[in-house]
MIKOL-451301 format. One record per residue (C-alpha): chain; residue number from 1; x, z, y. Coordinates in nm, 3 decimals. Layout:
<pts>
@chain: A; resi: NUM; c1: X; c3: Z; c2: Y $
...
</pts>
This chain:
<pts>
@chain: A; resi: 1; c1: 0.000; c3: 0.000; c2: 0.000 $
@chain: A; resi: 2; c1: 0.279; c3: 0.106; c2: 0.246 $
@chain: A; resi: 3; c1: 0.485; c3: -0.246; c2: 0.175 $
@chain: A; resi: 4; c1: 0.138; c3: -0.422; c2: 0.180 $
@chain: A; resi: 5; c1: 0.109; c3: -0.286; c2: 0.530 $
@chain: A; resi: 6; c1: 0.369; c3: -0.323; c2: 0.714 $
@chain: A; resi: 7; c1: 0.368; c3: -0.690; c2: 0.624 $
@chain: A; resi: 8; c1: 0.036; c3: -0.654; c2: 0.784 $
@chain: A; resi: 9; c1: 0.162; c3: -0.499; c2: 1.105 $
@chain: A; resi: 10; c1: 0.451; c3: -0.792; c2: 1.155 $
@chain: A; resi: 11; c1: 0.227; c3: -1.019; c2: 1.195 $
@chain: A; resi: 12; c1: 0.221; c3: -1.184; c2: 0.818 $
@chain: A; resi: 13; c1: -0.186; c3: -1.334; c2: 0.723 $
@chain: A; resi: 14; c1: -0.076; c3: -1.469; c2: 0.423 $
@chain: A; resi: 15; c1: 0.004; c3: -1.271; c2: 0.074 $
@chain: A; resi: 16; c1: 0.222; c3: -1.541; c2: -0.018 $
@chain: A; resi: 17; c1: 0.489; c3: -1.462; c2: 0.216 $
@chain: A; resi: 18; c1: 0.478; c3: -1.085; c2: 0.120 $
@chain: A; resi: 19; c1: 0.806; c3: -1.137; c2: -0.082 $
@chain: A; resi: 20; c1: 0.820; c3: -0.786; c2: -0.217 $
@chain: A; resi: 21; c1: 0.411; c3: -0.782; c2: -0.344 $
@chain: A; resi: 22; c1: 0.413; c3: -0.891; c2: -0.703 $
@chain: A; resi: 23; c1: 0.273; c3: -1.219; c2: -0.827 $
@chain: A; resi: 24; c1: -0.020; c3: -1.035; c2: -1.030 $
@chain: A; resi: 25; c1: -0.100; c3: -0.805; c2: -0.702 $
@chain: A; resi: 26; c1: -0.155; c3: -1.100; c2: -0.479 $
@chain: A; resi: 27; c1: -0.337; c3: -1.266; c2: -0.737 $
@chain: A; resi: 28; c1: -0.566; c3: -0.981; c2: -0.689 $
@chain: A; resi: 29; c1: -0.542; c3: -0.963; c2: -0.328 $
@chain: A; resi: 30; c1: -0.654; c3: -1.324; c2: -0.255 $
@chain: A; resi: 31; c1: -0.925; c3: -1.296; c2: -0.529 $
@chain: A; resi: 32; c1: -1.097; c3: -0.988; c2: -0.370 $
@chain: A; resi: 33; c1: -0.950; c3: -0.936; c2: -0.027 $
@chain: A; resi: 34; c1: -0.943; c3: -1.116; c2: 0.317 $
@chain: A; resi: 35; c1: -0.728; c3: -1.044; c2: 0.622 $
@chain: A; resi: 36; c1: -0.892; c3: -1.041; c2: 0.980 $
@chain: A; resi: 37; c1: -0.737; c3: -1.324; c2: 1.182 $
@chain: A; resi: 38; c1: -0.877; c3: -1.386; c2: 1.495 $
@chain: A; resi: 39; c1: -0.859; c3: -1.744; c2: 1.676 $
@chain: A; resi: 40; c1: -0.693; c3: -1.776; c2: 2.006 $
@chain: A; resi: 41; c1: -0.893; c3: -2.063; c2: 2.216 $
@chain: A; resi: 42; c1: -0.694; c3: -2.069; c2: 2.534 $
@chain: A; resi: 43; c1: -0.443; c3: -1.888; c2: 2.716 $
@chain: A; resi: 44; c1: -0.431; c3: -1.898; c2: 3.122 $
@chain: A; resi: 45; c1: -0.077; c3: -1.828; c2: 3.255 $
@chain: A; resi: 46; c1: -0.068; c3: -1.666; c2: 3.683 $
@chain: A; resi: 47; c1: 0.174; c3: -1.870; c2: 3.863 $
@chain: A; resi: 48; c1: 0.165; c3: -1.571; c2: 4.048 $
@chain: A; resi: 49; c1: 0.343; c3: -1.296; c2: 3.875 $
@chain: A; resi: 50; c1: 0.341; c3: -1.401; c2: 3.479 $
@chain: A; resi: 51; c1: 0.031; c3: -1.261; c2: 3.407 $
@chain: A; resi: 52; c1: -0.150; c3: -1.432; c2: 3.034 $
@chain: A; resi: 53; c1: -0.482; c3: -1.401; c2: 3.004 $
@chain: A; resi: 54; c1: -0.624; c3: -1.486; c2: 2.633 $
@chain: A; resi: 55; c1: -0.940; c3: -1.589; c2: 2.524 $
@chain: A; resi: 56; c1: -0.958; c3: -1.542; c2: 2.119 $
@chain: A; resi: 57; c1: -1.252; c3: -1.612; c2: 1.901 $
@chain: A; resi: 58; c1: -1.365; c3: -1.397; c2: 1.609 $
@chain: A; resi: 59; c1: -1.456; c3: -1.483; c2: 1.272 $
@chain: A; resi: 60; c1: -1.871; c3: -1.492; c2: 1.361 $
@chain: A; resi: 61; c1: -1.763; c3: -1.725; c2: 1.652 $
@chain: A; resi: 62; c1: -1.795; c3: -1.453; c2: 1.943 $
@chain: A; resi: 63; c1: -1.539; c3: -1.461; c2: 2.191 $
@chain: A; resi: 64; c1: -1.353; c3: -1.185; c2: 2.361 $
@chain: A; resi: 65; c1: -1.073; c3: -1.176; c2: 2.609 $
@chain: A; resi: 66; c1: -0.720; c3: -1.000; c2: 2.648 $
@chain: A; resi: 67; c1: -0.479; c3: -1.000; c2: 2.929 $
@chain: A; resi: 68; c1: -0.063; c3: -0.939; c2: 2.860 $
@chain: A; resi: 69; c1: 0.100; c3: -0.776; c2: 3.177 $
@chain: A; resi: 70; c1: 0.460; c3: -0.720; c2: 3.244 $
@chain: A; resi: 71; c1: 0.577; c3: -0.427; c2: 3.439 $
@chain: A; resi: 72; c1: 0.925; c3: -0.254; c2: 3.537 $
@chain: A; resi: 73; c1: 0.809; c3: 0.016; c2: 3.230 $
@chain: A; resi: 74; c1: 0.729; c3: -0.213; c2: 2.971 $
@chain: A; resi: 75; c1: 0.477; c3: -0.494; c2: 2.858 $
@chain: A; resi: 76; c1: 0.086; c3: -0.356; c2: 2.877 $
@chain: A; resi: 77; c1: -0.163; c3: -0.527; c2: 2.650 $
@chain: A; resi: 78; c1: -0.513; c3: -0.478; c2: 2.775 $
@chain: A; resi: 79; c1: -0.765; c3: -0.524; c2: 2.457 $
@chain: A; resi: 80; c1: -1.120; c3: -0.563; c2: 2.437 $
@chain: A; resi: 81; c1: -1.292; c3: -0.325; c2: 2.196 $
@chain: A; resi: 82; c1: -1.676; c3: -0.500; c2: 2.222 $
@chain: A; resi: 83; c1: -1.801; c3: -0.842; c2: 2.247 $
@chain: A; resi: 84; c1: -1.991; c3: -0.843; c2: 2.571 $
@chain: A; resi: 85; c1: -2.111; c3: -0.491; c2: 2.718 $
@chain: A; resi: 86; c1: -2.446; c3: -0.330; c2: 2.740 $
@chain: A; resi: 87; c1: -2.360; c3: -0.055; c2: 3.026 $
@chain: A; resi: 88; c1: -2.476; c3: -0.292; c2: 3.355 $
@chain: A; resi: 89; c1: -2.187; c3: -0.199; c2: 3.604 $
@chain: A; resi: 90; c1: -2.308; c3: -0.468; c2: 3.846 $
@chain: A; resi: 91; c1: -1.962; c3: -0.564; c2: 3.947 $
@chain: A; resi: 92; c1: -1.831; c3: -0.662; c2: 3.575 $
@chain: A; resi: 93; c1: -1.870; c3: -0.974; c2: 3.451 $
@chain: A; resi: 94; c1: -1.824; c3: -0.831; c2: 3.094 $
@chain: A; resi: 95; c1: -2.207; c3: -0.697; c2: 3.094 $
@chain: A; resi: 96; c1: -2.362; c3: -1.043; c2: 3.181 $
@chain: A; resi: 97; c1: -2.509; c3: -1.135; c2: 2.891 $
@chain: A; resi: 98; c1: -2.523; c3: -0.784; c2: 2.739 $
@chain: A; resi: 99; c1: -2.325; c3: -0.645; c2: 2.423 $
@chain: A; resi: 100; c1: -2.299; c3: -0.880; c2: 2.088 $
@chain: A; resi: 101; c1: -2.135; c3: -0.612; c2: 1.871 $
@chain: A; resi: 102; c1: -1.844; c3: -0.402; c2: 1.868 $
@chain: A; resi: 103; c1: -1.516; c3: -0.483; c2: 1.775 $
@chain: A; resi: 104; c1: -1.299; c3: -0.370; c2: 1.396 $
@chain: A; resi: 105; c1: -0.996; c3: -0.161; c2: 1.443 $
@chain: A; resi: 106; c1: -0.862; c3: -0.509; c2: 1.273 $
@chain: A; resi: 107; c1: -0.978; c3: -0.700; c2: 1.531 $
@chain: A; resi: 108; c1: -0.822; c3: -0.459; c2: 1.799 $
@chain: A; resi: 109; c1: -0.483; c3: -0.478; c2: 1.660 $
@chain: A; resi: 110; c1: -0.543; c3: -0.851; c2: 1.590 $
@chain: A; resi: 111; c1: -0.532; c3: -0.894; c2: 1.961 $
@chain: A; resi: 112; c1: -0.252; c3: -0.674; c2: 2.032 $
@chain: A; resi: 113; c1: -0.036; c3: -0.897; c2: 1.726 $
@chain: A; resi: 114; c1: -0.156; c3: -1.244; c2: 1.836 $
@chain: A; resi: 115; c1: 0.006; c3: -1.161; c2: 2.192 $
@chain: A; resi: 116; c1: 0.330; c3: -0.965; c2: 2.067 $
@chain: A; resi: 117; c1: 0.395; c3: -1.350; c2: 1.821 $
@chain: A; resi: 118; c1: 0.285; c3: -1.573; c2: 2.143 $
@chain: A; resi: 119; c1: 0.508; c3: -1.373; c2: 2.407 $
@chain: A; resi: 120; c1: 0.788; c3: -1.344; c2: 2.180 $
@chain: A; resi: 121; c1: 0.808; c3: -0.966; c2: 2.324 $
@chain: A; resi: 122; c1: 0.784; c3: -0.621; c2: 2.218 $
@chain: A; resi: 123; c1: 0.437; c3: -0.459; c2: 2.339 $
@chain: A; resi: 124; c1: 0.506; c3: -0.099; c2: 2.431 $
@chain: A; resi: 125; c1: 0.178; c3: -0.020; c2: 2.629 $
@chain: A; resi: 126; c1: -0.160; c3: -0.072; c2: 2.526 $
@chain: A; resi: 127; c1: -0.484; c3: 0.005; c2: 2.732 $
@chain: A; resi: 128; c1: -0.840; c3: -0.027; c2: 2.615 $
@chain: A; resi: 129; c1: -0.998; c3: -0.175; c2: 2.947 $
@chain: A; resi: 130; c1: -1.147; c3: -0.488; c2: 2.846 $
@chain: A; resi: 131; c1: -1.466; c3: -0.584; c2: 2.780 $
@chain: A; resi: 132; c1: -1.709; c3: -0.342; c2: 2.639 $
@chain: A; resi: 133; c1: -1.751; c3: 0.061; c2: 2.670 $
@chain: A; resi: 134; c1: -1.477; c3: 0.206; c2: 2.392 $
@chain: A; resi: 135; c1: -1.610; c3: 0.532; c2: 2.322 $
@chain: A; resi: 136; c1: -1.981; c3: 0.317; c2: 2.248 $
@chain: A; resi: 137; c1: -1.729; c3: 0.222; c2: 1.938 $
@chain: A; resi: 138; c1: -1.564; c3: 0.544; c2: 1.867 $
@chain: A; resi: 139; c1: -1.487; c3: 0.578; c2: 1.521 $
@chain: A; resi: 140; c1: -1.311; c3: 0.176; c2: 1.539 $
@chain: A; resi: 141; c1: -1.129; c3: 0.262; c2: 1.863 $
@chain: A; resi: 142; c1: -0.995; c3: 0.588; c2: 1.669 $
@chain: A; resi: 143; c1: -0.853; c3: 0.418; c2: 1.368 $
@chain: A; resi: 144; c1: -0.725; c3: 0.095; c2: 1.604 $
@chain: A; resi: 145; c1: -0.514; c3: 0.403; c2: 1.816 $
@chain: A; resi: 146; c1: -0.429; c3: 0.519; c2: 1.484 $
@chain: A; resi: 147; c1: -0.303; c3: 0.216; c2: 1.325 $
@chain: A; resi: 148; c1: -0.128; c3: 0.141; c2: 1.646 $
@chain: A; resi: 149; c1: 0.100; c3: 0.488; c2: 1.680 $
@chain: A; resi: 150; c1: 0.165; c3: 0.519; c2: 1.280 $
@chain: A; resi: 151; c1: 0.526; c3: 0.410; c2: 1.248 $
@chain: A; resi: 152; c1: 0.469; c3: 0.211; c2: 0.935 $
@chain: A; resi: 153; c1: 0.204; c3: -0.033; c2: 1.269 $
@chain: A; resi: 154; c1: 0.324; c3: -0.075; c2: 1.559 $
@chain: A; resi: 155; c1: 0.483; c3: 0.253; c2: 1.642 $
@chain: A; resi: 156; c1: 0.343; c3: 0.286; c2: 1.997 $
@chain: A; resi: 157; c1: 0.351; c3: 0.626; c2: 2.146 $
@chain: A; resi: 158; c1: -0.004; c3: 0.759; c2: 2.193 $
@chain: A; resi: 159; c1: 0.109; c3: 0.862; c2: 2.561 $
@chain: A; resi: 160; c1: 0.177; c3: 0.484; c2: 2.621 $
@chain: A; resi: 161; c1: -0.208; c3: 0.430; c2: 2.513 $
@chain: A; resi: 162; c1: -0.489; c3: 0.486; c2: 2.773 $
@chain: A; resi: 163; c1: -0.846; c3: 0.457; c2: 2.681 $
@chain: A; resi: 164; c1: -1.137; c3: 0.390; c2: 2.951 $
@chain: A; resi: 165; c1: -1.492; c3: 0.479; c2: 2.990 $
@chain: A; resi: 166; c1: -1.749; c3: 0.478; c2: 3.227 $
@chain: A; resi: 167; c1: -1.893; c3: 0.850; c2: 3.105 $
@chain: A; resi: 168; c1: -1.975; c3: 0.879; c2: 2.818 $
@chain: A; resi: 169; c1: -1.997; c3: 1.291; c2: 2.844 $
@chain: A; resi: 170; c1: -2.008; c3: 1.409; c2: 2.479 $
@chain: A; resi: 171; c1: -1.720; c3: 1.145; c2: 2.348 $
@chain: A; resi: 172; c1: -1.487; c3: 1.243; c2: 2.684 $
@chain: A; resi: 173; c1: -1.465; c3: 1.634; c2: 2.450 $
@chain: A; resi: 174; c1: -1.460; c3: 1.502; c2: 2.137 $
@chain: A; resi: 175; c1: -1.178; c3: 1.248; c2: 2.299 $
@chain: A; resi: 176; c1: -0.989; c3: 1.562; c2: 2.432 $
@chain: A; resi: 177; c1: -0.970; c3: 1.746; c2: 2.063 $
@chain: A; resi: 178; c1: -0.948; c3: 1.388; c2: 1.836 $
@chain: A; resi: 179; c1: -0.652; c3: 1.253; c2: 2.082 $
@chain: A; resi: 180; c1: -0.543; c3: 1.491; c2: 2.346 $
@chain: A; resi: 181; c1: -0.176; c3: 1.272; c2: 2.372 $
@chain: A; resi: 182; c1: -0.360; c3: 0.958; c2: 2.470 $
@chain: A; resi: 183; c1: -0.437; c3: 0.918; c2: 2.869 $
@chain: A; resi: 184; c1: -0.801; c3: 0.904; c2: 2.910 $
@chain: A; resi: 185; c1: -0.891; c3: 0.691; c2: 3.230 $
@chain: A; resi: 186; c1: -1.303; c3: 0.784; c2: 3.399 $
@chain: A; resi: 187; c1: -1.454; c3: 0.413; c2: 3.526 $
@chain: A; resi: 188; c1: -1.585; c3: 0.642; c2: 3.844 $
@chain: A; resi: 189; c1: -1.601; c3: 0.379; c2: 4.125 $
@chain: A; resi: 190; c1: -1.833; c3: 0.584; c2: 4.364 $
@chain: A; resi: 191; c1: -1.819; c3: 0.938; c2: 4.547 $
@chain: A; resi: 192; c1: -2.179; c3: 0.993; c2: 4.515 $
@chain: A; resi: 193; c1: -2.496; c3: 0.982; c2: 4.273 $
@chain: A; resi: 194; c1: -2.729; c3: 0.765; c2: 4.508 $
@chain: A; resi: 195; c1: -2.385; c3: 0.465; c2: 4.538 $
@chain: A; resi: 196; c1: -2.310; c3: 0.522; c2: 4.157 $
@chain: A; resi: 197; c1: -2.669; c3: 0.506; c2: 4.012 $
@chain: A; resi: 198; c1: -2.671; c3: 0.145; c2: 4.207 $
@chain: A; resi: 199; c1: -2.396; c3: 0.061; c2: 4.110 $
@chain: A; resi: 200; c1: -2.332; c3: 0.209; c2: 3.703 $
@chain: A; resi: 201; c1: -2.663; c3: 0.290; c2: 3.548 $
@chain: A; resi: 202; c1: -2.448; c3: 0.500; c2: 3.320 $
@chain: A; resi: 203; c1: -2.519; c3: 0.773; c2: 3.603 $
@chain: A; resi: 204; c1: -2.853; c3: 0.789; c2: 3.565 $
@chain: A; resi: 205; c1: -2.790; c3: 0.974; c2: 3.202 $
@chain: A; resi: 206; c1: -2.444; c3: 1.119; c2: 3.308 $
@chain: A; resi: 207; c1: -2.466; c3: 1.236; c2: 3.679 $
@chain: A; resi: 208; c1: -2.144; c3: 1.283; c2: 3.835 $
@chain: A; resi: 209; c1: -2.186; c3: 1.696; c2: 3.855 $
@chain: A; resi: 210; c1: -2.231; c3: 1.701; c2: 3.483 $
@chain: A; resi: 211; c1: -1.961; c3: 1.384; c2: 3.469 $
@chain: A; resi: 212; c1: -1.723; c3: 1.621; c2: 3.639 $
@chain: A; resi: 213; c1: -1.771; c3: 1.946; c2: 3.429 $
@chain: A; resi: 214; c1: -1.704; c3: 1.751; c2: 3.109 $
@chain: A; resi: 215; c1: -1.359; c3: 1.621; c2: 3.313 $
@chain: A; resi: 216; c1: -1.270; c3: 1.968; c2: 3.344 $
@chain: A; resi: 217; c1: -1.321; c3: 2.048; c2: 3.042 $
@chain: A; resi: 218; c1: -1.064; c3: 1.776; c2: 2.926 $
@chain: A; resi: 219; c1: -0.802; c3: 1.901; c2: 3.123 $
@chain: A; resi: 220; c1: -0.856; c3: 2.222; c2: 3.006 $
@chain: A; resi: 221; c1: -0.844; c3: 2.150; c2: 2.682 $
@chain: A; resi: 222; c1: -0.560; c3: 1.899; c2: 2.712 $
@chain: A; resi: 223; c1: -0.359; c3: 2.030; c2: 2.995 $
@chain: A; resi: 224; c1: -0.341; c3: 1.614; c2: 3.035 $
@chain: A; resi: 225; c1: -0.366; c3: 1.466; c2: 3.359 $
@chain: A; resi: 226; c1: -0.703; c3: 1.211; c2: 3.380 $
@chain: A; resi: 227; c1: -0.682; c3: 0.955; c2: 3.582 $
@chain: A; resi: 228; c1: -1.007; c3: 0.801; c2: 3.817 $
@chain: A; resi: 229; c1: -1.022; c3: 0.458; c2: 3.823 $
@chain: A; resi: 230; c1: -1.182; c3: 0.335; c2: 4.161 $
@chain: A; resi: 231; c1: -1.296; c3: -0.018; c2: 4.232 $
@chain: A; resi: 232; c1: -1.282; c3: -0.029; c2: 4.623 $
@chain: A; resi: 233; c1: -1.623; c3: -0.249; c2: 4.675 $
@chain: A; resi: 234; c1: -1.679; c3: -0.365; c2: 5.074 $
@chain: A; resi: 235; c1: -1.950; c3: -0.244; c2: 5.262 $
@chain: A; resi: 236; c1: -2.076; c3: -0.052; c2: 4.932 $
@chain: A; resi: 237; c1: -1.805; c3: 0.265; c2: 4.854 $
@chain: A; resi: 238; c1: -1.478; c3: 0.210; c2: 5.065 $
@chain: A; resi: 239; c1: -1.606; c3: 0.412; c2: 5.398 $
@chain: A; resi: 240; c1: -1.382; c3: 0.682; c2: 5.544 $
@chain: A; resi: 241; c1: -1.706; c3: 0.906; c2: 5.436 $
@chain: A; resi: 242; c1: -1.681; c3: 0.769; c2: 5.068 $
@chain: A; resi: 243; c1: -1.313; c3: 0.874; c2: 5.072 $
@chain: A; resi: 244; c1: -1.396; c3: 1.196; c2: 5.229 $
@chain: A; resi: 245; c1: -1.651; c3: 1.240; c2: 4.916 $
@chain: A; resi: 246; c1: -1.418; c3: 1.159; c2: 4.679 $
@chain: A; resi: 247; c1: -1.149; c3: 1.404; c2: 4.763 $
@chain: A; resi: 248; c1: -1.428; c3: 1.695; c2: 4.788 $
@chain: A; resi: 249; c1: -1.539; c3: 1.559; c2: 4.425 $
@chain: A; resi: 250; c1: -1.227; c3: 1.555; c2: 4.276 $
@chain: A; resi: 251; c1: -1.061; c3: 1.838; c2: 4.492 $
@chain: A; resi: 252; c1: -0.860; c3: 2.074; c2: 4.248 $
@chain: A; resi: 253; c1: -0.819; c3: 1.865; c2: 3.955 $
@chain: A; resi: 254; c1: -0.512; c3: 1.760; c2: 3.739 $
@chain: A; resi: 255; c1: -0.598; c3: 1.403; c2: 3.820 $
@chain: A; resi: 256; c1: -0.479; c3: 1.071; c2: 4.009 $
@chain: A; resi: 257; c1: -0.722; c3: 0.810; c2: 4.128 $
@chain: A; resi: 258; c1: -0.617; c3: 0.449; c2: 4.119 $
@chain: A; resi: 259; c1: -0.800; c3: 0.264; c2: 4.371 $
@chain: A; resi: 260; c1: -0.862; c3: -0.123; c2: 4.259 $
@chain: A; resi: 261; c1: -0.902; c3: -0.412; c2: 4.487 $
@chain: A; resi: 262; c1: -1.231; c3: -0.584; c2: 4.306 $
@chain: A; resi: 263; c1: -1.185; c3: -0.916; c2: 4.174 $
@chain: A; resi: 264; c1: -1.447; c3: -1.155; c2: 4.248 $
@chain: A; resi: 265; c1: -1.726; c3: -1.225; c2: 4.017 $
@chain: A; resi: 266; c1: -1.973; c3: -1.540; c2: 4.062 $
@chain: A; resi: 267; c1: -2.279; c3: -1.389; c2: 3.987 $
@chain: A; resi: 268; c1: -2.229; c3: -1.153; c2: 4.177 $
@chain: A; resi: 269; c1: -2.285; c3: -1.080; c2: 4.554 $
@chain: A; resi: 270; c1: -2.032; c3: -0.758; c2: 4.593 $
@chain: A; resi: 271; c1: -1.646; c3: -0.819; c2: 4.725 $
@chain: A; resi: 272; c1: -1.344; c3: -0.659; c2: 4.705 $
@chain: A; resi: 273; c1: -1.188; c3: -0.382; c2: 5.025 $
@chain: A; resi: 274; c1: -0.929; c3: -0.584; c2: 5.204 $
@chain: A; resi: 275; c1: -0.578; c3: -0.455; c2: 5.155 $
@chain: A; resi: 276; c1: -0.590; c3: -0.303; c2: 5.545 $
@chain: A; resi: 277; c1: -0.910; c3: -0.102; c2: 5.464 $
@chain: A; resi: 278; c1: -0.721; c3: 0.005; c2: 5.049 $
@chain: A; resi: 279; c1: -0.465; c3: 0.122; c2: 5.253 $
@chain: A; resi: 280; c1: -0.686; c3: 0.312; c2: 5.478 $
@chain: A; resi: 281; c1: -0.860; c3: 0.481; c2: 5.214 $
@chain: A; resi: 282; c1: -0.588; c3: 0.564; c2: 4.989 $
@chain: A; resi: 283; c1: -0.471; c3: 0.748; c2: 5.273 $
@chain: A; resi: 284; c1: -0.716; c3: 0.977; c2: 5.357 $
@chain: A; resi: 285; c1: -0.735; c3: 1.100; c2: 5.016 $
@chain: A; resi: 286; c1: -0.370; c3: 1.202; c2: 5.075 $
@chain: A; resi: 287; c1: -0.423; c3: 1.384; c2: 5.332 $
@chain: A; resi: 288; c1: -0.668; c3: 1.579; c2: 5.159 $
@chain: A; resi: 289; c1: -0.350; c3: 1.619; c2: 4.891 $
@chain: A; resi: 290; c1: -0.547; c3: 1.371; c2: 4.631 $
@chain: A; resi: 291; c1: -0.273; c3: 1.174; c2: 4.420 $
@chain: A; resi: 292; c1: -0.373; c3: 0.811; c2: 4.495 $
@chain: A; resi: 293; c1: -0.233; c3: 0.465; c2: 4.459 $
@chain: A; resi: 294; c1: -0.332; c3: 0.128; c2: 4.517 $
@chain: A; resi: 295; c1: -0.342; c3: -0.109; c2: 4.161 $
@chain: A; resi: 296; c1: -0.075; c3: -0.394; c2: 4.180 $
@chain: A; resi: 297; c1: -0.308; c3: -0.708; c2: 4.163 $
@chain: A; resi: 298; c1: -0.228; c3: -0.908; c2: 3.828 $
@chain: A; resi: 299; c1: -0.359; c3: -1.212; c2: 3.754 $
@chain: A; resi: 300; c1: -0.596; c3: -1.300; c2: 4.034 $
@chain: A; resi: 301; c1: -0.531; c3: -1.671; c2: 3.972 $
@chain: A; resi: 302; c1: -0.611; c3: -1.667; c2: 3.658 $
@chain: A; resi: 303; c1: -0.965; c3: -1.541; c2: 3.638 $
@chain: A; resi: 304; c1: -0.827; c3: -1.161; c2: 3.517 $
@chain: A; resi: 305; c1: -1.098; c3: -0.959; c2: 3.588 $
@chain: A; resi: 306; c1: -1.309; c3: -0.849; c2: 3.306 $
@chain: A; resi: 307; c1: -1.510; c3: -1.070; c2: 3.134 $
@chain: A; resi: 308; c1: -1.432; c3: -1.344; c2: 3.380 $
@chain: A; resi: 309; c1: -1.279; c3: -1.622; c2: 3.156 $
@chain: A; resi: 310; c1: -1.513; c3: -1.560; c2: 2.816 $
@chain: A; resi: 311; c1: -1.806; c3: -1.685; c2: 3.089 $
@chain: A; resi: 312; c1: -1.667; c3: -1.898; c2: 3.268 $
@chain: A; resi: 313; c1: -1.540; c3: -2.048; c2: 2.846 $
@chain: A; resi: 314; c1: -1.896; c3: -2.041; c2: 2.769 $
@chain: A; resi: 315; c1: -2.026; c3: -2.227; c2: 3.079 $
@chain: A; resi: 316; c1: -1.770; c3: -2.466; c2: 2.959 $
@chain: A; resi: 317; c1: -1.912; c3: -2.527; c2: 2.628 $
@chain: A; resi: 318; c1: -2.241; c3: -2.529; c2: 2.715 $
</pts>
């Protein structure tokens, strides 16, 4: 099982070039076993700063995207762990449409692999910030973090993975106890119930005041830092009171808030905060000591924001 399984994690989809696996044991393999291999359909390159976005296709012909990144730290590989999304953020393309299904921990890593052979490079990051809501698949995301730390896989340190959700109250504990190493990342994008319901109908079950307790209890439990992701959104929640909210919200807290310059989706109306305004906001939350920083923008050539490319691929085909 162990030399069946590292062939596995190399990269190998084919028994036959398992040169240590018996004749008789591959026999029985091929007979009785597949091994997930997922399709890549197109792969966008940035111009801008090297930047791949992939578009793959799964074996029941749903598509899902993943984006490669490269950074002074190490390469990131950002995965998708559903087809499609049923949480109706209104600025992510990845909920138009709705959810399909979720995602295999062999699909996950599939992604993750298929990069690592295309790039030629060593993946040392991996976040789970694509499409779909990962703790909506739980139990796959668990093994897929699994699979990806043991160091017969891929041998990635669980602090170099970072899972994302939007709120998901009862799985941010169970998160804390099941993988208290990984960095857990809260989709929070507003400072305020009335902004957020508009904007995340997640809030509408998850307010932020309970959203928050659960947050605390994750620290606690972890003594891990969490880290607010903030989509700056013009006209909607990048106000000097918004930021003002925010720090008051977060106040206290083992935390850092990375503040995102939204990319542009079609259907939608919203834009993204002009760097001027980022800048302005990222500010005041240090004055009120709030450990901020504005995202590096990746890939904005190249149709990078969630869900962004799998539409625009199906729009193609139809």
């Amino acid at each position: 099982a162990r030399q069946i399984f590292q062939w596995l994690y190399k990269g190998i989809y084919d028994y036959e070039l398992m040169t240590d696996i018996s004749k008789d044991l591959k026999n029985v393999l091929n007979e009785n076993t597949y091994i997930e291999n997922i399709s890549c359909e197109k792969i966008m390159v940035s111009h801008e700063d090297e930047t791949k976005k992939y578009l793959f296709r799964l074996s029941d012909g749903n598509i899902i995207e993943s984006v490669y990144m490269k950074y002074k730290h190490g390469n990131s590989v950002c995965v998708s762990s559903q087809a499609g999304c049923r949480m109706g953020c209104s600025f992510c393309a990845s909920t138009i449409g709705g959810l399909q299904r979720n995602l295999l921990a062999s699909e996950m890593i599939d992604q993750v692999l298929k990069i690592q052979s295309d790039t030629g490079e060593k993946i040392s990051n991996v976040v789970i910030m694509g499409s779909g809501e990962p703790f909506e698949n739980y139990d796959e995301v668990l093994r897929f973090i699994r699979i990806l730390h043991t160091k017969e896989g891929l041998n990635i340190s669980l602090r170099n993975i970072t899972v994302s959700t939007c709120g998901i109250i009862p799985r941010i504990i169970d998160f804390a106890y099941q993988m208290p190493q990984v960095t857990l990342a809260v989709s929070l994008h507003a400072s305020n119930d009335e902004t957020r319901n508009h904007i995340m109908p997640i809030n509408r079950k998850y307010p932020l005041s309970q959203l928050m307790k659960a947050c605390k209890e994750y620290i606690a439990i972890t003594n891990k830092r969490i880290t607010f992701e903030y989509a700056l959104i013009e006209g909607v929640n990048d106000s000097e009171k918004d930021a003002k909210e925010l720090a008051l919200l977060v106040k206290d807290m083992l935390c850092h808030v990375n503040l995102i310059s939204l990319n542009k989706v079609d259907e939608s109306h919203l834009k993204g905060t002009n760097r001027q305004s980022a800048e302005r906001f990222k500010n005041i939350l240090e004055q009120h000591k709030i450990n901020a920083t504005i995202r590096r923008e990746l890939g904005s050539d190249i149709d990078a924001a969630c869900g962004q490319l799998r539409r625009r691929y199906n729009d193609w085909k139809n």
